[in-house]
Backbone as CSV, one residue per row, in Angstrom:
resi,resn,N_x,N_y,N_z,CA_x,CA_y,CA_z,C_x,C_y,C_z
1,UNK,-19.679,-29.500,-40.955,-18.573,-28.569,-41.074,-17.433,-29.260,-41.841
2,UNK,-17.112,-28.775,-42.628,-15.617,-29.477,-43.723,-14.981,-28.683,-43.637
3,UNK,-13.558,-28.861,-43.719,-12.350,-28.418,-43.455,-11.527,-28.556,-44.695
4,UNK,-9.872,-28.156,-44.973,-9.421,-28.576,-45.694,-8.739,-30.117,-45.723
5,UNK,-8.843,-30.828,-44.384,-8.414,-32.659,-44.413,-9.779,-33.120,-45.799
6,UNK,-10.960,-32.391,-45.555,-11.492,-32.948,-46.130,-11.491,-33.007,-47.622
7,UNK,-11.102,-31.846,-48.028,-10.666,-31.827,-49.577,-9.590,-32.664,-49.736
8,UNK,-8.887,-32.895,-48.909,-7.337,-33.600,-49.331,-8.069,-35.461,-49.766
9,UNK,-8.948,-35.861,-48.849,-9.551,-37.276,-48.537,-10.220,-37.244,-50.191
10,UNK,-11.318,-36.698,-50.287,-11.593,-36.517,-51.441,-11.053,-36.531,-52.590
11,UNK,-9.970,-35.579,-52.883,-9.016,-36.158,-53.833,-8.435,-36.993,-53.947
12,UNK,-7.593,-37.748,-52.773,-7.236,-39.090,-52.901,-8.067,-39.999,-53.320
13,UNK,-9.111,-39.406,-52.680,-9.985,-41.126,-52.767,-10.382,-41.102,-54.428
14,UNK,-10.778,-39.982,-54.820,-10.764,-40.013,-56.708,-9.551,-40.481,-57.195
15,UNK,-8.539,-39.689,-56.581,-6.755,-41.121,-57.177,-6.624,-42.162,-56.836
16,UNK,-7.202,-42.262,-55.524,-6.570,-44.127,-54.989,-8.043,-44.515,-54.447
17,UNK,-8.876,-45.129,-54.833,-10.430,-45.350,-54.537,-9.917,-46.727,-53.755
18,UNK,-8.592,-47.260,-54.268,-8.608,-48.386,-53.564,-7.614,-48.409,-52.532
19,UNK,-8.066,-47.402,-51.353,-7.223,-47.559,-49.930,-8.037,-46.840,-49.199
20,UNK,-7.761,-47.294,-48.077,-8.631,-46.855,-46.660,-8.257,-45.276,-46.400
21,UNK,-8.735,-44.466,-46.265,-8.170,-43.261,-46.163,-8.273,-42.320,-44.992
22,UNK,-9.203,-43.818,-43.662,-9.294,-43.037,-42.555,-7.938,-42.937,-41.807
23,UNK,-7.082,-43.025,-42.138,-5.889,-42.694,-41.128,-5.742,-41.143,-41.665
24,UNK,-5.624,-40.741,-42.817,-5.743,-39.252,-43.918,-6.216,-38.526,-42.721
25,UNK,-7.955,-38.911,-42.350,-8.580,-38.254,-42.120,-8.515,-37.549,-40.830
26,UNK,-7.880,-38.746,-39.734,-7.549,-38.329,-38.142,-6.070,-37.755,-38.197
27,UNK,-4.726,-38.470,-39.088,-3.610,-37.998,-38.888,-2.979,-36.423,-39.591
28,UNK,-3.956,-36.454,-40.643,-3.832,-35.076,-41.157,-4.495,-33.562,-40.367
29,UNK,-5.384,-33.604,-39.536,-5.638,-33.189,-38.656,-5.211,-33.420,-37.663
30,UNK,-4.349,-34.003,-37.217,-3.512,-34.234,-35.606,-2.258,-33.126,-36.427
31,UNK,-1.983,-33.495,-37.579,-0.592,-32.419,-38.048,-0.749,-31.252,-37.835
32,UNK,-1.965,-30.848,-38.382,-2.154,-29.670,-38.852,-2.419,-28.889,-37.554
33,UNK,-2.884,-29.492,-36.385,-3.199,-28.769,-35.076,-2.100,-28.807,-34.588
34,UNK,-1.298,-29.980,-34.790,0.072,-29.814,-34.293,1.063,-28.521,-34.324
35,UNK,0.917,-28.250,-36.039,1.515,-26.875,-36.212,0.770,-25.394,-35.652
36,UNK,-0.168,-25.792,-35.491,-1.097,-24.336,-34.990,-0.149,-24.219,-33.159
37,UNK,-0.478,-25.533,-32.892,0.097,-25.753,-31.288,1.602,-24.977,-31.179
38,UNK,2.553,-25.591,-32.262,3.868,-25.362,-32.145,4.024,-23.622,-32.265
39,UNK,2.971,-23.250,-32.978,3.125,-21.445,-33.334,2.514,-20.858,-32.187
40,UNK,1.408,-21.889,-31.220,1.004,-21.334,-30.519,2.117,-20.780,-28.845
41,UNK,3.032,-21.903,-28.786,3.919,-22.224,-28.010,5.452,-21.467,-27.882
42,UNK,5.677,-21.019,-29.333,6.260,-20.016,-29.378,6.323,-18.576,-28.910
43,UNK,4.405,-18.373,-29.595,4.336,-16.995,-28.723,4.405,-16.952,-27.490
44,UNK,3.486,-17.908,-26.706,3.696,-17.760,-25.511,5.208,-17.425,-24.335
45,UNK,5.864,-18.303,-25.174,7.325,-18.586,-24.870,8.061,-17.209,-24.758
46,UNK,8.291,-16.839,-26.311,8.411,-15.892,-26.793,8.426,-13.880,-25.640
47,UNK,6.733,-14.839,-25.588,6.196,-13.695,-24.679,7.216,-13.154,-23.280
48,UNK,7.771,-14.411,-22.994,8.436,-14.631,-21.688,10.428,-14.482,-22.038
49,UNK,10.506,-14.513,-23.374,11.891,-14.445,-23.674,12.393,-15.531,-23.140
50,UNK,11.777,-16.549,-23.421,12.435,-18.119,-23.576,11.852,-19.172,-25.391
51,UNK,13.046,-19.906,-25.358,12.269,-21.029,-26.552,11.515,-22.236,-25.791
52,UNK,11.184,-22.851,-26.808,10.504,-23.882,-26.556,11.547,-24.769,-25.448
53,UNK,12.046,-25.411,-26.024,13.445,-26.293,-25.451,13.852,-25.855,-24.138
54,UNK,14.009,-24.187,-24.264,14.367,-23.664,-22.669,13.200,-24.116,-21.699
55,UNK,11.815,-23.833,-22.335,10.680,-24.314,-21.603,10.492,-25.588,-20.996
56,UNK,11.090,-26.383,-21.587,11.097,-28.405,-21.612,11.914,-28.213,-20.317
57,UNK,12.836,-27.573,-19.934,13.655,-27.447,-19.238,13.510,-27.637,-18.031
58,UNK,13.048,-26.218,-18.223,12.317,-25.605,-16.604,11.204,-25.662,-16.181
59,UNK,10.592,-26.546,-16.692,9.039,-27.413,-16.912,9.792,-28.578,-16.238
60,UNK,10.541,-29.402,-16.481,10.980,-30.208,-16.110,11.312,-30.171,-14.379
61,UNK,12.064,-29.198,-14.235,12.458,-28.643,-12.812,11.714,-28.611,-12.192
62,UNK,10.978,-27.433,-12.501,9.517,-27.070,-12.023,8.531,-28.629,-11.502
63,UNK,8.648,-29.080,-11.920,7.603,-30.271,-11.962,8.124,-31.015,-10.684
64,UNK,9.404,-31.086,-10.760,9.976,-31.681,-9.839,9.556,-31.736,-7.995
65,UNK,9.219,-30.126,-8.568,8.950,-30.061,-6.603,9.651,-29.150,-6.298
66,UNK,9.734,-28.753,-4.472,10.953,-28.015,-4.211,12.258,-29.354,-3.836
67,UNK,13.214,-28.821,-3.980,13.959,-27.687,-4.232,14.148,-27.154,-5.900
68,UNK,13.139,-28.299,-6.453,13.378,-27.734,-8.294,14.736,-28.494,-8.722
69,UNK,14.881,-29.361,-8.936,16.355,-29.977,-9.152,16.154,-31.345,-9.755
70,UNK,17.173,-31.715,-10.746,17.055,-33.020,-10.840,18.607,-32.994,-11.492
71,UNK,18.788,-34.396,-11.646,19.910,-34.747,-12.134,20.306,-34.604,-13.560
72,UNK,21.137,-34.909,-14.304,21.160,-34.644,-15.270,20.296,-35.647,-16.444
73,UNK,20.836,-37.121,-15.647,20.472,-38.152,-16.247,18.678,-38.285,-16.056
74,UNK,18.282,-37.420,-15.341,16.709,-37.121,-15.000,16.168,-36.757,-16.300
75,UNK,16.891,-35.857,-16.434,16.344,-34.517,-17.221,16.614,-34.881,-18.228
76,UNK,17.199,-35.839,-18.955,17.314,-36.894,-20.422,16.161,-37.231,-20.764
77,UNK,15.790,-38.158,-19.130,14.442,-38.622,-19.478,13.023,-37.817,-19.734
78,UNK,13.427,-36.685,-18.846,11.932,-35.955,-18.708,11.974,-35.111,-20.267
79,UNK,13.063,-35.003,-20.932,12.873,-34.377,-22.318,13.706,-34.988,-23.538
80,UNK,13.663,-35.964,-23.407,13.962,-37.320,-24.374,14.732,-36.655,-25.613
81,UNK,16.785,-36.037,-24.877,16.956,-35.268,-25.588,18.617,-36.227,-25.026
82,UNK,19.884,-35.774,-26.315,20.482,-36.647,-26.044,21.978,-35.969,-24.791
83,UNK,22.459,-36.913,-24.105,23.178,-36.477,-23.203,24.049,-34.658,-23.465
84,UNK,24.528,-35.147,-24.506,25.447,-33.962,-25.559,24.226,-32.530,-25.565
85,UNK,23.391,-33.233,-26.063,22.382,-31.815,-26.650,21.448,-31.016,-24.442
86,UNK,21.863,-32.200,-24.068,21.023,-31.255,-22.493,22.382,-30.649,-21.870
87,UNK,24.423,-31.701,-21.857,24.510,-30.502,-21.335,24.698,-28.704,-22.501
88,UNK,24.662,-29.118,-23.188,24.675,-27.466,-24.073,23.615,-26.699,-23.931
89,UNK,22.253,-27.521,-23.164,21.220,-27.030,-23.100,21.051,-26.470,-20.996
90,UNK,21.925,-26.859,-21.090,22.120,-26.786,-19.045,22.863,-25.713,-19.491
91,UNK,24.187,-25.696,-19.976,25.148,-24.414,-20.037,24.853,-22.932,-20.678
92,UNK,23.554,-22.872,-21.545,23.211,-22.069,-21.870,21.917,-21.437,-20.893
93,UNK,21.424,-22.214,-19.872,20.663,-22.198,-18.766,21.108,-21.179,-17.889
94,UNK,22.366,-21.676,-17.609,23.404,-21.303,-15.948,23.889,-20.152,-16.554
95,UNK,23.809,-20.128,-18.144,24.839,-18.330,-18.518,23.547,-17.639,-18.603
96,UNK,22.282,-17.932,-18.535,21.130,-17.117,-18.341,20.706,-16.544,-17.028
97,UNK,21.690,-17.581,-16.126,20.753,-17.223,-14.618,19.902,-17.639,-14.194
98,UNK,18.813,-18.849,-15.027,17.935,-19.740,-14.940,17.870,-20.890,-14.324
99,UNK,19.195,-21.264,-14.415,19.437,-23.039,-13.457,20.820,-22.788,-12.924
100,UNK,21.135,-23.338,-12.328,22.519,-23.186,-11.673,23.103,-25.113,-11.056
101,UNK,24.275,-25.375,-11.736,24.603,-26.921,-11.621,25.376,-26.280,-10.230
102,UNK,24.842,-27.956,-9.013,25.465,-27.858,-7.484,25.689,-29.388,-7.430
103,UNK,27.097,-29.984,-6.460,27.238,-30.988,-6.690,25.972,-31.952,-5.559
104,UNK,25.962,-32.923,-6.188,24.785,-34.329,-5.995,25.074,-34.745,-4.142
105,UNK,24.949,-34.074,-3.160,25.183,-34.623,-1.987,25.605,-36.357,-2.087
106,UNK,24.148,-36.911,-2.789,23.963,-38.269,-2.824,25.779,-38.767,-3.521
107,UNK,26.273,-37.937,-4.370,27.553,-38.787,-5.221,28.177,-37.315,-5.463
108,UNK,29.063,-38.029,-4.941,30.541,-36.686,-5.235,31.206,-36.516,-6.187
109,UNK,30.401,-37.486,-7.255,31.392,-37.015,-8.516,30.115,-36.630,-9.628
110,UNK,28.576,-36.571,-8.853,27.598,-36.538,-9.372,27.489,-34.572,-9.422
111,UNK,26.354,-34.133,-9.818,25.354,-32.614,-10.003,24.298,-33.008,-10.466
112,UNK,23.148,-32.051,-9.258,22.120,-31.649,-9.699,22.167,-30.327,-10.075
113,UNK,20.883,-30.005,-11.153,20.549,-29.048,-11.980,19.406,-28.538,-11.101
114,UNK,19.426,-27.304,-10.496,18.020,-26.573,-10.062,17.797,-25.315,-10.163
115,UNK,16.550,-25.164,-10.552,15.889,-23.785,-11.144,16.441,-22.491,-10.118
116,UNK,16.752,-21.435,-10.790,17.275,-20.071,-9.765,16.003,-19.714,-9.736
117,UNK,15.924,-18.640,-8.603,14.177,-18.247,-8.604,13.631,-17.678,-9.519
118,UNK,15.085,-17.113,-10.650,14.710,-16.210,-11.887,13.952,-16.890,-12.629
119,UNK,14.319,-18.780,-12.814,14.310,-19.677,-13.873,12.477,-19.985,-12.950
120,UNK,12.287,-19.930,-11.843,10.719,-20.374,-11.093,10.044,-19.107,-11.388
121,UNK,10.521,-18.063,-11.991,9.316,-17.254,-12.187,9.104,-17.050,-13.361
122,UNK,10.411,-17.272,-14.220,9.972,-17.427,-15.771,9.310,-18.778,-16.358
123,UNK,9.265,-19.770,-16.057,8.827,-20.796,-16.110,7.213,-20.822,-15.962
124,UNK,7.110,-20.539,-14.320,6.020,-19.861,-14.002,5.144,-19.096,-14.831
125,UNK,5.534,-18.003,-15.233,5.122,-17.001,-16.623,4.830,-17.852,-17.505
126,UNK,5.723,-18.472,-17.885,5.371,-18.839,-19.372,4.295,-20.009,-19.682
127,UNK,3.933,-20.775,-18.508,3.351,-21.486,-18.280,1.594,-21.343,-18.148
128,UNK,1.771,-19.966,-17.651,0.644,-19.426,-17.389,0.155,-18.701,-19.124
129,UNK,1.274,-18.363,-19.645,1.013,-18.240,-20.929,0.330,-19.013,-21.724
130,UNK,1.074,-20.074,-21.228,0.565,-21.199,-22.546,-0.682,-22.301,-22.655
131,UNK,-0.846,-22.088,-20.804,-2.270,-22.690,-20.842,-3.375,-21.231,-20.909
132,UNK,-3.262,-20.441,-21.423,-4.260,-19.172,-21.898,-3.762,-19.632,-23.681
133,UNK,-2.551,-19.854,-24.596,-2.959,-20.350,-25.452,-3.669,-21.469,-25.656
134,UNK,-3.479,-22.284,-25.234,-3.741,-23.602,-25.373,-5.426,-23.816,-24.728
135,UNK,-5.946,-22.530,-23.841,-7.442,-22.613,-23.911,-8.151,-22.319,-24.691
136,UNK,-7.714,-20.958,-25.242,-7.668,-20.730,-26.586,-8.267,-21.286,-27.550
137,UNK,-6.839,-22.735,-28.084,-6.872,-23.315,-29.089,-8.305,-24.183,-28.799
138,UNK,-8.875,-24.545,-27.672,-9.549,-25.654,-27.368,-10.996,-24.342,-26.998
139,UNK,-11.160,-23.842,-27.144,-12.850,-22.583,-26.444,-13.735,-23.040,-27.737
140,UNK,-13.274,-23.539,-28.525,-15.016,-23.893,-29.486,-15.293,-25.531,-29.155
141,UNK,-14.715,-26.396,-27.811,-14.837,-27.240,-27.912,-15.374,-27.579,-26.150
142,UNK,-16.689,-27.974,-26.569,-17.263,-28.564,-24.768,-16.856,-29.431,-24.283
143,UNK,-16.813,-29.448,-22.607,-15.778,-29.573,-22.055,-15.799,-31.128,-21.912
144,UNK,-16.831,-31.790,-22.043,-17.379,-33.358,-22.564,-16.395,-33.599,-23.451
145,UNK,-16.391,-33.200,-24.840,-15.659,-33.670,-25.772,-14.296,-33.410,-25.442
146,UNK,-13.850,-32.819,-24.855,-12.231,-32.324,-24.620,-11.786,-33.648,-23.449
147,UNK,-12.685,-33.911,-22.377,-12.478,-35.148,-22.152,-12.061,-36.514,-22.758
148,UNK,-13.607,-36.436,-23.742,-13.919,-37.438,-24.560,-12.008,-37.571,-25.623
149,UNK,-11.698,-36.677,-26.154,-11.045,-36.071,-26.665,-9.255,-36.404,-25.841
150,UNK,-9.503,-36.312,-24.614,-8.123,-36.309,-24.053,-8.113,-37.944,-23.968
151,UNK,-8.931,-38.595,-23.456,-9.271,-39.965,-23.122,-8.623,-40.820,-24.769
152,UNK,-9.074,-40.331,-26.045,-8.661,-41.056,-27.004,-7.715,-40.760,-27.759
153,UNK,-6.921,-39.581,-27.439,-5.738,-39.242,-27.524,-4.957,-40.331,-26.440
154,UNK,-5.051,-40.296,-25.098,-4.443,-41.046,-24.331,-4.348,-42.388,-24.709
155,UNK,-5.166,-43.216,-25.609,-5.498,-44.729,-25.934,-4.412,-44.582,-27.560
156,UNK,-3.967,-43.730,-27.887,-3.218,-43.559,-29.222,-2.401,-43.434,-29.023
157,UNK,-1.772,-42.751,-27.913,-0.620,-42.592,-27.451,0.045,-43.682,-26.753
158,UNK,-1.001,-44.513,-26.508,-0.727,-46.121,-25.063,0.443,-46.857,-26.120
159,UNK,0.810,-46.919,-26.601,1.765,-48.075,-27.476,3.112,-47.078,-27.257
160,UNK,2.665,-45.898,-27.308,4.763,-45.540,-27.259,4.862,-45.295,-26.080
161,UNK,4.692,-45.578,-24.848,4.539,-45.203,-23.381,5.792,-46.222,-22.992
Protein backbone atom coordinates (compact mmCIF):
# COMPACT_ATOMS: atom_id res chain seq x y z
CA UNK A 1 0.00 0.00 0.00
CA UNK A 2 1.74 3.58 -0.87
CA UNK A 3 0.59 6.63 0.24
CA UNK A 4 1.49 10.13 -0.54
CA UNK A 5 4.82 10.12 2.32
CA UNK A 6 5.76 7.85 -0.22
CA UNK A 7 5.93 9.98 -3.26
CA UNK A 8 7.44 12.77 -1.20
CA UNK A 9 10.63 10.00 -0.11
CA UNK A 10 10.99 9.23 -3.64
CA UNK A 11 11.46 12.52 -4.86
CA UNK A 12 13.84 13.49 -2.39
CA UNK A 13 15.74 10.65 -2.63
CA UNK A 14 16.12 11.47 -6.70
CA UNK A 15 17.25 15.22 -5.22
CA UNK A 16 19.27 14.25 -2.25
CA UNK A 17 20.33 10.37 -2.90
CA UNK A 18 22.78 11.35 -0.35
CA UNK A 19 20.69 11.43 3.03
CA UNK A 20 18.89 9.04 5.08
CA UNK A 21 15.35 9.72 4.48
CA UNK A 22 13.87 7.41 7.09
CA UNK A 23 12.98 10.10 9.49
CA UNK A 24 10.76 11.64 5.97
CA UNK A 25 9.23 8.48 6.12
CA UNK A 26 7.87 8.01 9.97
CA UNK A 27 7.75 11.96 10.70
CA UNK A 28 5.83 12.91 7.67
CA UNK A 29 3.21 10.57 8.51
CA UNK A 30 3.06 11.33 12.30
CA UNK A 31 2.18 15.12 10.67
CA UNK A 32 -0.07 14.28 8.47
CA UNK A 33 -2.24 12.07 11.03
CA UNK A 34 -1.60 14.70 13.29
CA UNK A 35 -3.69 17.07 11.18
CA UNK A 36 -6.45 14.51 10.40
CA UNK A 37 -6.47 14.13 14.52
CA UNK A 38 -6.60 17.97 15.07
CA UNK A 39 -9.82 18.17 12.44
CA UNK A 40 -10.89 15.22 14.04
CA UNK A 41 -11.00 16.91 17.60
CA UNK A 42 -12.62 19.83 16.55
CA UNK A 43 -15.64 18.17 15.38
CA UNK A 44 -16.06 16.34 18.17
CA UNK A 45 -15.58 19.38 20.36
CA UNK A 46 -17.43 21.39 18.20
CA UNK A 47 -20.20 18.84 18.45
CA UNK A 48 -20.43 19.73 22.19
CA UNK A 49 -19.96 23.67 21.72
CA UNK A 50 -16.58 23.70 23.24
CA UNK A 51 -12.79 24.27 21.60
CA UNK A 52 -10.09 22.30 21.89
CA UNK A 53 -8.29 24.34 24.76
CA UNK A 54 -11.76 24.51 26.62
CA UNK A 55 -11.46 20.64 26.38
CA UNK A 56 -7.65 20.54 27.90
CA UNK A 57 -9.44 22.18 30.59
CA UNK A 58 -12.07 20.21 31.74
CA UNK A 59 -10.21 17.07 30.85
CA UNK A 60 -7.92 18.25 33.22
CA UNK A 61 -10.59 18.63 36.09
CA UNK A 62 -12.29 15.81 35.13
CA UNK A 63 -9.28 13.63 35.55
CA UNK A 64 -8.77 14.91 38.75
CA UNK A 65 -11.41 12.99 40.61
CA UNK A 66 -14.22 14.23 42.74
CA UNK A 67 -14.57 17.06 43.74
CA UNK A 68 -13.07 17.97 40.03
CA UNK A 69 -10.72 20.77 41.17
CA UNK A 70 -7.29 21.66 41.00
CA UNK A 71 -5.27 24.57 41.54
CA UNK A 72 -4.27 26.86 39.27
CA UNK A 73 -0.63 26.15 39.35
CA UNK A 74 -1.97 22.35 38.66
CA UNK A 75 -3.60 23.11 35.73
CA UNK A 76 -0.26 24.87 34.13
CA UNK A 77 1.07 21.67 34.45
CA UNK A 78 -1.65 19.38 33.27
CA UNK A 79 -1.85 21.73 29.98
CA UNK A 80 1.61 23.13 29.60
CA UNK A 81 0.08 26.58 28.99
CA UNK A 82 1.46 29.85 30.39
CA UNK A 83 0.24 31.35 33.80
CA UNK A 84 -1.31 34.59 31.77
CA UNK A 85 -2.87 32.39 28.95
CA UNK A 86 -4.85 29.72 31.84
CA UNK A 87 -6.03 32.62 33.90
CA UNK A 88 -7.89 34.11 30.57
CA UNK A 89 -8.59 30.61 29.96
CA UNK A 90 -10.28 30.03 33.72
CA UNK A 91 -12.19 33.47 33.20
CA UNK A 92 -13.69 32.61 30.10
CA UNK A 93 -14.64 29.12 31.87
CA UNK A 94 -16.53 30.76 35.03
CA UNK A 95 -18.41 33.36 32.35
CA UNK A 96 -19.54 30.00 30.70
CA UNK A 97 -20.76 28.31 33.80
CA UNK A 98 -18.25 25.52 33.31
CA UNK A 99 -15.72 25.99 36.27
CA UNK A 100 -16.28 28.19 39.02
CA UNK A 101 -12.85 29.66 41.11
CA UNK A 102 -13.46 28.86 45.32
CA UNK A 103 -10.86 29.85 47.73
CA UNK A 104 -7.94 26.94 48.53
CA UNK A 105 -9.10 25.84 52.24
CA UNK A 106 -5.37 24.57 52.28
CA UNK A 107 -4.10 28.70 51.74
CA UNK A 108 -6.11 31.72 52.15
CA UNK A 109 -4.65 33.64 49.74
CA UNK A 110 -4.72 30.49 47.42
CA UNK A 111 -8.12 29.10 44.71
CA UNK A 112 -9.07 26.11 43.43
CA UNK A 113 -10.66 25.78 39.99
CA UNK A 114 -13.61 23.04 39.86
CA UNK A 115 -15.78 21.78 37.18
CA UNK A 116 -19.77 23.01 37.64
CA UNK A 117 -21.83 19.95 36.86
CA UNK A 118 -22.57 21.85 33.54
CA UNK A 119 -18.62 21.78 32.85
CA UNK A 120 -18.89 17.38 34.13
CA UNK A 121 -21.39 16.84 31.61
CA UNK A 122 -19.96 18.71 28.82
CA UNK A 123 -16.67 17.37 29.23
CA UNK A 124 -18.25 14.13 29.68
CA UNK A 125 -19.97 14.57 26.12
CA UNK A 126 -17.27 15.57 24.46
CA UNK A 127 -15.15 12.99 25.53
CA UNK A 128 -17.35 10.41 24.59
CA UNK A 129 -17.20 12.16 21.27
CA UNK A 130 -13.85 11.97 20.71
CA UNK A 131 -13.01 8.56 21.61
CA UNK A 132 -15.88 7.51 18.77
CA UNK A 133 -13.54 9.85 16.59
CA UNK A 134 -10.52 8.71 17.46
CA UNK A 135 -11.89 4.88 16.99
CA UNK A 136 -12.69 5.85 13.96
CA UNK A 137 -9.40 7.17 12.97
CA UNK A 138 -7.78 3.80 14.24
CA UNK A 139 -10.92 0.78 12.76
CA UNK A 140 -8.57 -0.30 9.76
CA UNK A 141 -6.01 -1.09 12.32
CA UNK A 142 -5.85 -4.62 14.56
CA UNK A 143 -5.90 -4.33 17.80
CA UNK A 144 -2.15 -6.08 18.04
CA UNK A 145 -0.75 -3.38 16.02
CA UNK A 146 -2.48 -0.45 17.85
CA UNK A 147 -0.72 -1.90 20.84
CA UNK A 148 2.31 -2.64 18.99
CA UNK A 149 1.73 0.93 17.80
CA UNK A 150 0.96 2.68 21.23
CA UNK A 151 4.07 0.85 22.83
CA UNK A 152 6.46 2.67 20.08
CA UNK A 153 4.90 5.78 20.12
CA UNK A 154 5.42 5.62 23.97
CA UNK A 155 9.45 4.78 23.43
CA UNK A 156 9.49 8.21 21.06
CA UNK A 157 7.90 10.10 23.24
CA UNK A 158 10.35 8.73 26.45
CA UNK A 159 12.99 11.67 25.96
CA UNK A 160 10.49 14.67 26.42
CA UNK A 161 8.80 13.11 29.57
Amino acid sequence: MRDEVDELVEAWARERSDLDLGPVEVFSRISRLSRHLDLARRAAFSAEGIESWEFDVLAALRRAGTPYELSPGRLLRETLVTSGTMTNRVDRLVARGLVERLPDPADRRGVKVRLTPEGKSTVDSAFTALLEAERGLLADLPDTDRERLGDLLRTLLKPFS
